[in-house]
Every structure is written in structure tokens, then in C-alpha cells.
N, C-alpha and C positions, 0 to 999 in steps of 0.2 A: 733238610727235609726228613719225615719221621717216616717212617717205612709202618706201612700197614699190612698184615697176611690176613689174607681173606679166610674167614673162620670155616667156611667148607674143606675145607684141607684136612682139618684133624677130625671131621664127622667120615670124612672121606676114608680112612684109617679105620676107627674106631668102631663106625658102624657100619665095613665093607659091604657085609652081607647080609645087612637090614633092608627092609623095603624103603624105599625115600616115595619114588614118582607112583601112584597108581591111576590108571587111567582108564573109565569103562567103555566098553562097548557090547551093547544089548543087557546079557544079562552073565558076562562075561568082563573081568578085569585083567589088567595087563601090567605087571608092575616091575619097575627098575628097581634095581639095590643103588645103595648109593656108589661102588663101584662101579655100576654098569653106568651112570651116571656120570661121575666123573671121568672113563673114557669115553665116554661121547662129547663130554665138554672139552677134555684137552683136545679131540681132534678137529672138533671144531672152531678151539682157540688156534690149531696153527691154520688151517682150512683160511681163517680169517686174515690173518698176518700174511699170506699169499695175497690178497686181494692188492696189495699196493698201496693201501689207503695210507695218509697221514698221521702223522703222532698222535696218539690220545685221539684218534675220528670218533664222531657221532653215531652208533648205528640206532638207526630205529627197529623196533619191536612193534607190529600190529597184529590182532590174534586174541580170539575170545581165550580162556584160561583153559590149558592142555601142556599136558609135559614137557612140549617142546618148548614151552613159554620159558620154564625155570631153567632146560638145558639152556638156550642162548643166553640166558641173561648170567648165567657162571659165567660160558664161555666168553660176553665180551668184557666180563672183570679182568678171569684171567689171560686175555690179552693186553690189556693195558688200555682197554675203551669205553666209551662215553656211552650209557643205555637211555634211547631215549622213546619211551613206549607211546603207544596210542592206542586212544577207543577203537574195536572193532566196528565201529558203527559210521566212521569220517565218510563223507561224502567224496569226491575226488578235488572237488574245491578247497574243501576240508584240509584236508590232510597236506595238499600243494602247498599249502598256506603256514601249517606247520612245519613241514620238512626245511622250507626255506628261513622261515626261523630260526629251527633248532640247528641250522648248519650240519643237516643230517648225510652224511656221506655211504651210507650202507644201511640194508632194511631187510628183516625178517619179515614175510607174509605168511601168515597158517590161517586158522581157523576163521575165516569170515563167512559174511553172506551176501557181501554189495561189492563185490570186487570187478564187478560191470561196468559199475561209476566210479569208484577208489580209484581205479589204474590210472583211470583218465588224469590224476594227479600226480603219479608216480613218474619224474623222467624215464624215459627207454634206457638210457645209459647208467643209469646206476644200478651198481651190483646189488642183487636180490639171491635170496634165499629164500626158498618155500618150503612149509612145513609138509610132513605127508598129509595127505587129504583126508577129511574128516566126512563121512557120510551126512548129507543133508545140508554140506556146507558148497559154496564156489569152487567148482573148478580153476584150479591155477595151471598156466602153462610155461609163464615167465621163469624167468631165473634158473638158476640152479637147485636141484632135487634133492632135496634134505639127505637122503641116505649115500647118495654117489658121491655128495660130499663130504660127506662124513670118512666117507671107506675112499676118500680118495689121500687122506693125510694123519700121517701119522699122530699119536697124541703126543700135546704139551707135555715136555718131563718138569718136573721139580713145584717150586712154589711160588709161579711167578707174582709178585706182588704190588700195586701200586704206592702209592704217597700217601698216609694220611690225609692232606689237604686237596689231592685230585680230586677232578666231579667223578664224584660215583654215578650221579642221572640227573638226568634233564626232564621235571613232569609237567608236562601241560594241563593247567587248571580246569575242570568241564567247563567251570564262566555260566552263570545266569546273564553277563551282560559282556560285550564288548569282544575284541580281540585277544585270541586264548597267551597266558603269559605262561614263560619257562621257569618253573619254579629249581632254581638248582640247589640240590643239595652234595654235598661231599661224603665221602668215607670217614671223614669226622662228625660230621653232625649225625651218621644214622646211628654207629658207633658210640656215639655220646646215649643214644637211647637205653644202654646196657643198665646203665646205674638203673635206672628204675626198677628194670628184672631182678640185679641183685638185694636192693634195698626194701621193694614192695612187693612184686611179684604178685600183685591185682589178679593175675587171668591166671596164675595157676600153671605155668608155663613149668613140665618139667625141666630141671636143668641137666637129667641124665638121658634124655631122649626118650623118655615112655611119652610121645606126642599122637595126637591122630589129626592132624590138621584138614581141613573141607574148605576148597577153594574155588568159587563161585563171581566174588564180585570182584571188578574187572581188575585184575595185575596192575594195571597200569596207572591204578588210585594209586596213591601213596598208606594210604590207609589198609587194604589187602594186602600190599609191598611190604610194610614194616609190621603188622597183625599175626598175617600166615610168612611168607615165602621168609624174610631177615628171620622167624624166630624160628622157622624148620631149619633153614642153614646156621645160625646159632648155635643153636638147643640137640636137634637132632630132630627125630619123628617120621612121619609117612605124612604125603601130601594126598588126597583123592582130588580127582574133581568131578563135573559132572557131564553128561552124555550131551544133553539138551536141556529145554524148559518141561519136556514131556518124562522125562525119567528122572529131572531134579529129587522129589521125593524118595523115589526108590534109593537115588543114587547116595541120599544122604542116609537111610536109613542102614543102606550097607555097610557105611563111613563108619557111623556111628564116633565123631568127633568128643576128642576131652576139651575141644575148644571151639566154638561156634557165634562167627560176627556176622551180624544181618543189619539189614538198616530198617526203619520201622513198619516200611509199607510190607515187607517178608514177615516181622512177627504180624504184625495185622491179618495176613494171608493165611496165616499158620491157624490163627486164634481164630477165623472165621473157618476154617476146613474142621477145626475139632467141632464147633457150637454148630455145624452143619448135619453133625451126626448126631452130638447129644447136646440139644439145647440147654440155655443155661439154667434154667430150673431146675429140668432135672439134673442137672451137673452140681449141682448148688445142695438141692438135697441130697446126693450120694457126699460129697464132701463134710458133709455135718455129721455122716454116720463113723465114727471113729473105726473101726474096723474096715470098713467099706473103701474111707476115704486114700491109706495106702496105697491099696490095691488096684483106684482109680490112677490116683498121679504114676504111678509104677507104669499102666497100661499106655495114659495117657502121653508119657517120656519116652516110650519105644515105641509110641507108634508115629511120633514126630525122630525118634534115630534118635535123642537127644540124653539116654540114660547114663550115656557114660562122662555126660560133660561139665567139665570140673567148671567152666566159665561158660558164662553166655553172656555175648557183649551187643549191644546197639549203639549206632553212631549216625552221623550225617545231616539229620532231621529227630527232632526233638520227638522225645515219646512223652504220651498221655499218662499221667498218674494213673489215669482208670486203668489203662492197659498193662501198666505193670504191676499195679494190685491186682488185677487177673490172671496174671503169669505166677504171681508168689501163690496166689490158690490153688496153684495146680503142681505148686514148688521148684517152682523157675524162678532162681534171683536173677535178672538181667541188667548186669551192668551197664550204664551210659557211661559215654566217651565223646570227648568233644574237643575236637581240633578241627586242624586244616593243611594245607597241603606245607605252606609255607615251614610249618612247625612238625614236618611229620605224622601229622594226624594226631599229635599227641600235646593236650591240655590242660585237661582235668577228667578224673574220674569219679562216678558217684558208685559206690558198690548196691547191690539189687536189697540187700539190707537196710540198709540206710535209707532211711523216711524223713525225706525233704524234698515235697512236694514244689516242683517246679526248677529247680536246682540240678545243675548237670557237674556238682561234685564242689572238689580243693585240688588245687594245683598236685600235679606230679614230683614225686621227689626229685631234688636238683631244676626246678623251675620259678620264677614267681610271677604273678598277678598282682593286677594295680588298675585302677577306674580312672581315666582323663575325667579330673574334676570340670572341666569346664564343655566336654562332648559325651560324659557318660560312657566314653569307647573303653572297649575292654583291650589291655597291652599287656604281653606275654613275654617274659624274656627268659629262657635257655640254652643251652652249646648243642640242640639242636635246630632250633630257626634257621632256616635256608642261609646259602648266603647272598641270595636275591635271585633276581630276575635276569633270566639271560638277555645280555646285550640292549639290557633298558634301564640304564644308570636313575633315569627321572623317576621311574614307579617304584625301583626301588628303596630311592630315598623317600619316599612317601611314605611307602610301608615300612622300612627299618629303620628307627632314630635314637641312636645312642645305645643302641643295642637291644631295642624294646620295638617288639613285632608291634605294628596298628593291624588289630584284625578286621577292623570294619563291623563289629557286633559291639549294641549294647548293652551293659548290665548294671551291676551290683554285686557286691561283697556283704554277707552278714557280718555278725561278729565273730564268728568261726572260721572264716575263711570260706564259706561255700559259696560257688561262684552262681550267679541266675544269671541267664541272658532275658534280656526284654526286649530285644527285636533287632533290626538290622539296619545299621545304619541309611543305606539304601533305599530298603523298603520301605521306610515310612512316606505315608504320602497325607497330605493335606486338601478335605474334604470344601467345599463351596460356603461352610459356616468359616475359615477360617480354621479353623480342630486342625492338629497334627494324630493320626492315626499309627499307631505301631501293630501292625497284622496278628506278628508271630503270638503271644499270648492271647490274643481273641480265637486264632484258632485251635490252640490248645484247649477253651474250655467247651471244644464240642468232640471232644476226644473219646468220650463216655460212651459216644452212640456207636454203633458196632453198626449201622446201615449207615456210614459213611466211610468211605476209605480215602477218599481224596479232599483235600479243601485250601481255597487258596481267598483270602478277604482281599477285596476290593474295594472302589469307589472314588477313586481319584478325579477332584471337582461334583461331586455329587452330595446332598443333602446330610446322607450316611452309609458308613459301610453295609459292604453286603458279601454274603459268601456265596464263591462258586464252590460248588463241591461234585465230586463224582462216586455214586454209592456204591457199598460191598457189594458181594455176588450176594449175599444173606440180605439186602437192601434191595438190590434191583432184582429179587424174586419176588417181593411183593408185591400185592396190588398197589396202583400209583395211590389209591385212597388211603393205604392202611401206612405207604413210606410217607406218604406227605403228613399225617397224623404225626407221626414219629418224630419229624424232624419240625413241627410247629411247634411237640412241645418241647423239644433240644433249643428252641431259640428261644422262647418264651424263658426258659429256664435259666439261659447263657442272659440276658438283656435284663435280666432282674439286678445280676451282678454288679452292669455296666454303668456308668457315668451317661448322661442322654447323647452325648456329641458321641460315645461308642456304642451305641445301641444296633444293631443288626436290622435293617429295614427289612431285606429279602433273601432270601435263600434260593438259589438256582443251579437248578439239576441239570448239567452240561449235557449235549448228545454227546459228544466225542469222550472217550475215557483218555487220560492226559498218559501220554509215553515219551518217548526217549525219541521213536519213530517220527510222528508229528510237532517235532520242537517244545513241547509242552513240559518236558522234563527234563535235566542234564543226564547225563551218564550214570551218574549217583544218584535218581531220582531225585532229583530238587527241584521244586516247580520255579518257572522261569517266570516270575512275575511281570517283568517287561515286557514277554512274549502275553501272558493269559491280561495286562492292560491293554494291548496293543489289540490284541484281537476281539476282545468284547465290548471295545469303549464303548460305541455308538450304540451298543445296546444297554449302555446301564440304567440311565434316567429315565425308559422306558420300563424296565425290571423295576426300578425305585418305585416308580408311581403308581406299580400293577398293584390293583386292591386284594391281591393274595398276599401272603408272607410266603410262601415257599410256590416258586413255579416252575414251572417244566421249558426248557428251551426249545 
């Protein structure tokens, strides 16, 4: 066995009395040093080893992003245990369902707001830990009280360390379909992610701790996991995060992050909050006045908090070329990234420079890419790829073969090596002509219209696709007359392009706006396509036939 020392130990040292944790409330922050940190972690690593649990146990982690997020999850390293987190948002079915999976023996609860229904999933008899209460969040009464426990045990001395090949964690997939899987990865695979920082260092990642990291989307991706929290205990830096959804803006403009990952529907939100105050016209003409235009992008970078940020990265869901030639005009290069859980989130990158349209980059250094000639599937192979699925030998051979992840996406390779996805294995469906449809590039090219924030194509058994979409706030401000104009001539424009079998018959403006709440979306915002078939079948061939092209639901 190869002994692994967890890299917080020497920031622990090094940057005792730097800020690590900062955590607001109101208009007031509260910040840990990394010392004050790592005593909280050793005493909650012995705190833990009191509990009686099992060698190597499972604890889970649930809890929107807050400092006590990154304390436990030191502490169940330097205990010698298994981290296995979850969405704030599980239902109590949910989560029952999970825990029993992941062979979860112990569970931190903090920050939630459905802990009404959660509990109803959580046994009585397993040992809990609740985080201090957060204003505006559930009341907790169970478990044991974050701070008593804390001051009830002394801290861990020394460097306790595990095995290289130990599960570092256990992450449940958010799943567009079926029953969530344990994606496990090791203190080797996340470890193995270092070469890249030394070799590329794409995000700009100091490697002396001048960090300012902003942590927002949920810990418990793998993608925030190895993004923000592995490269602050790496690297060094301060963590912020943020209050709620109501001081997000403030809370980021205080940050003011040298590193900033959002997924695309946050830049979209961002891009429609600026064009809200100064439309693009005039946005357009100020940029062309050379003098002027500085002094715009300067204004425009501080008042999204984003001045000081060496990288801006998007991931999750594919961004519109329109929308990242609008971010470079306002001199935001935004990186795309594209992985998945299985792989650490990490695949390829396309730098916010680099103009290849539709392209979500070249493989990572120390990775390669390859196209199944005969399924178009795009296979990934690295010594970071999980090393499967907990306690599901069958899916995992499915998806691991010979050492080459099947990601279930498919693409193409130019001659460069840049990799394009064209759709998803999955998603494709086949229309009543016989046509096999691929969604995700059809709805990329209605990416231009800034009254659209949501869209998901359809039409499974039907004549021809059609898009559900749901409009920006800059969209559903307008008269229905003057959005439906808008979006006739967005189709008219996209159907010019298309082949007749992918021509867009209808366009349909959803009541409901699609979330995470109503199943509509995963955790990661991903629209659930099986859920948005499921629920509008019986309305489609009735939307197909309607002699409008774009109607209202």
C-alpha cells in the first residue's frame, strides 16, 4: 500500500493565519484562518472515531455550500473515511434510497430547507451531526449540535493519512433517468488530476495561494468538488460562499473571485441582468468608441464582481457561440469544460480564445479521446476515471472497457484533436417519418435569442421536432405579440439551416418555468428530457398541427 498525506496539512502550516473559510451573513462576513480550521477538523476527526463506527465507514454529507461543508469533509479524510455527499434538495424517499446504497453509516445535516420530508428518510438511529442553523433554512433538532461537539473532543494530533488507493468518496450522479449510481472515485484518481495544474494550468490556478475561490454550485457535484474545494486545499486561497439566492450578487461582488465556474443558464442570467440596464444597442455603440469602450468592460467586470478573474470557466450544458462572442465583447474569455462525474469532471477544455464554434475543446494533458467507429460514442481514458460504481459490477462494465470510460455522448474529432459532441446517446429519438433526431445541436442554434433562456426539442413519434422553451425575464417582459415575432423569426432563421426531416414545426412557450423543484431539471440544471417527454406527450401532435408556429401553452 502507498500512503497518501492529505495536501491540507502543509497549507495548514504554511498559511496558518490566512483566511481559508469566509462565510456571509447579511452584510457582515465571518472568516476561519486555515488554523482555526484545521482545529475544528482534528476535533471533529476524533469526535468522529468516538462514534464506534466501522473501518473506513461511509459518512454522508447533506447541506447546501457553507463552511461547515469543507470542515467535515477534512475531518472525515483525516479520520480514515468514506465522504459520501448529497443534494440539498432529496426528498426523504430520496435520500432513504441513497443512503442505503452508499452503505452510509453516519451523516452530517446543515443547511437545507426540506428537512420536513428528508428526515422521514433518515433512520432514528444513525448518528447525525447538524450543522449550526442558518437563517431562512429548517430547523434541526436531531443529532448532535455541531459546536458541543466539537468542544466535546480533543483535536487529532499529527498527519493522519490514508492509502492512496482508499475511496476518497462516493458521488451520486443527479441522473436525467433511472436510479442514482455511486460514482467512486479514490485519493488516486482525484490526485492523479495534479498533472494537469502542473503541466497546463488552463484556470490560472495560483500555485502559491494568492486564490479567491466563490463557491456556490453544490459541493456535492464532483465538478465544484475538484474546481473550487481540491484546488483551495491544494493550492491554498480563501473559499467565500454565498448567503442565499437573494444576496448571490452582492455576495459575489464582495468575493470578487480570481476563479469563477457557473454553468450556462448563471452566464445567461448574468448577460440578461446587464442588457436589462443597457441594452444592446446602446452597449454596442459605446463598445465601438475606443476610448469609451475600456471604461465600459472595466464598469461592466465590477459590477458582475468579476474584475479580478484570471479564469471564467462554464460547464454542464453546452454554451451558444452567440453568448460567448458576447461575453469576449465585453472582455470575458470563458472557458468551456466538459466532463462528468465518472471522470472528475474533467475532459477537455476549449480556452474562451479559441474560436471553434461548436467545439468543447482537446483532451486534457495525461488523457486521450477516441470515437467508437461503429456508435459515434465518444471514450475517454485517464488515471482519473472512477474506479466504478459502487456495489454494481454490471453498469460498471458497461461503462469501463479496457480502461476507456463509454461516456454515453456523441461526437467527432477534427484534425486537430478538437473534440464536438453531437448529442446524446440517449436523447436521440425517432420522429413518425422514420428520422432519427439529435436534439442537442438543434438547440444550440437558437442560442442567439436572448428571449429564450430555457429549450428542450422534442417530438418523439411526431411528423417533426418542435421546441419547448421557456423565455428570459428580458423575454417574458414583452408583449406576447412582440416575443412571439421574435421567436418566429429565431425559427424561420434556425429551419433555413436544417435538412426537412429536422425542420422545427412549433415552438411552445411552457406555463411552468423548468427547475430542480418540479423535476424539470437535475441538480446541475440539466433538463430531464424523459421527464419534459413524459409530461407533454399527449400534447404534441395537437401543438404540431396548430396553424401558428410558435404558441403559448
Amino acid at each position: 500500500m502507498e500512503n497518501y498525506e492529505l495536501k491540507f496539512y502543509a497549507n495548514e502550516e504554511k498559511l496558518a493565519n490566512k483566511p481559508f473559510l469566509r462565510q456571509p451573513f447579511e452584510d457582515k462576513w465571518e472568516v476561519y484562518t486555515w488554523a482555526e480550521v484545521g482545529q475544528m477538523a482534528r476535533k471533529l476527526a476524533t469526535g468522529l472515531k468516538s462514534l464506534g463506527l466501522r473501518d473506513k465507514a461511509h459518512i454522508g454529507i447533506v447541506s447546501k455550500n457553507c463552511r461547515e461543508w469543507i470542515i467535515a469533509d477534512i475531518a472525515i479524510m483525516m479520520a480514515g473515511y468514506v465522504s459520501v455527499p448529497f443534494y440539498p434538495t432529496l426528498t426523504g424517499e430520496q435520500i432513504s434510497e441513497v443512503l442505503e446504497i452508499g452503505d452510509v453509516n453516519a451523516i452530517f445535516v446543515g443547511k437545507i430547507e426540506v428537512w420536513d420530508d428528508m428526515k422521514k428518510g433518515i433512520p432514528e438511529d444513525m448518528p447525525m451531526i447538524r450543522f449550526p442553523h442558518y437563517k431562512d433554512n429548517a430547523k434541526i433538532q436531531r443529532g448532535h449540535d455541531w459546536h458541543e461537539f466539537l468542544n466535546a473532543h480533543e483535536p487529532m494530533q499529527g498527519r493522519p493519512s490514508p492509502d492512496l488507493d482508499d475511496i476518497w468518496t462516493i458521488v451520486f450522479t443527479s441522473g436525467t433517468t433511472g436510479t442514482p449510481k455511486g460514482v467512486v472515485h479514490t485519493y488516486r484518481t482525484v490526485d492523479s488530476t495534479s498533472v494537469i495544474m502542473e503541466h497546463q494550468n488552463t484556470l490560472e490556478v495560483s500555485l502559491e495561494g494568492d486564490n479567491h475561490f466563490f463557491s456556490y454550485l453544490p459541493l456535492n457535484h464532483i465538478a465544484e468538488r475538484v474546481v473550487v474545494e481540491t484546488s483551495a486545499l491544494s493550492y491554498g486561497g480563501d473559499i467565500s460562499f454565498t448567503q442565499d439566492l437573494a444576496h448571490f450578487a452582492q455576495n459575489l461582488k464582495d468575493t470578487r473571485p480570481t476563479l469563477f465556474f457557473a454553468v450556462p443558464r448563471i452566464w445567461t442570467k448574468f448577460q440578461m441582468g446587464v442588457l436589462s440596464k443597457m441594452p444592446q444597442k446602446k452597449l454596442n455603440m459605446m463598445l465601438k468608441i475606443p476610448f469609451v469602450s475600456g471604461m465600459v468592460k472595466k464598469k461592466l467586470l465590477a459590477g458582475l464582481g468579476l474584475d479580478r478573474a484570471r479564469a471564467t470557466l462554464t460547464g454542464a450544458a453546452p454554451m451558444s457561440e452567440a453568448q460567448k462572442d458576447w461575453y469576449r465583447s465585453i472582455g470575458l474569455y470563458i472557458f468551456e469544460g466538459y466532463g462528468m462525474t465518472e471522470n472528475c469532471a474533467i475532459s477537455t477544455t476549449l480556452s474562451g480564445k479559441d474560436i471553434k464554434p461548436g467545439s468543447v475543446g482537446q483532451a486534457r494533458y495525461g488523457s486521450e479521446i477516441k470515437i467508437d467507429p461503429e456508435t459515434n460514442e465518444i471514450l475517454f481514458k485517464a488515471p482519473w476515471n472512477m474506479i466504478g460504481y459502487y456495489k454494481s459490477p454490471e453498469k460498471t462494465a458497461e461503462t469501463l472497457k479496457d480502461g476507456w470510460l463509454h461516456t454515453g455522448d456523441e461526437g467527432r474529432l477534427d484534425e486537430d484533436g478538437y473534440l464536438y459532441i453531437t448529442g446524446r446517446v440517449k436523447d436521440t429519438f425517432k420522429t413518425s417519418k422514420g428520422k432519427f433526431i439529435v436534439p442537442a445541436p438543434i438547440e444550440w442554434e437558437f442560442g442567439h435569442n436572448s428571449d429564450i433562456e430555457q429549450i428542450c426539442i422534442v417530438g418523439l413519434g411526431c411528423p417533426q421536432p418542435m421546441a419547448l422553451i421557456v423565455p428570459s425575464e428580458m423575454g417574458a417582459a414583452k408583449p406576447k405579440a412582440e416575443l412571439k415575432a421574435s421567436l418566429e423569426k429565431t425559427l424561420k432563421e434556425v429551419n433555413t439551416k436544417m435538412p426537412n426531416y429536422r425542420k422545427v414545426s412549433t415552438i411552445v412557450i411552457t406555463k411552468d418555468v423548468w427547475g430542480v423543484e418540479n423535476g424539470l431539471l437535475t441538480p446541475t440544471l440539466k433538463v430531464k428530457r424523459n421527464v419534459m417527454n413524459k409530461r407533454y406527450q399527449d400534447l404534441f401532435m395537437g401543438w404540431h398541427e396548430d396553424a401558428e408556429s410558435v404558441v403559448f401553452e
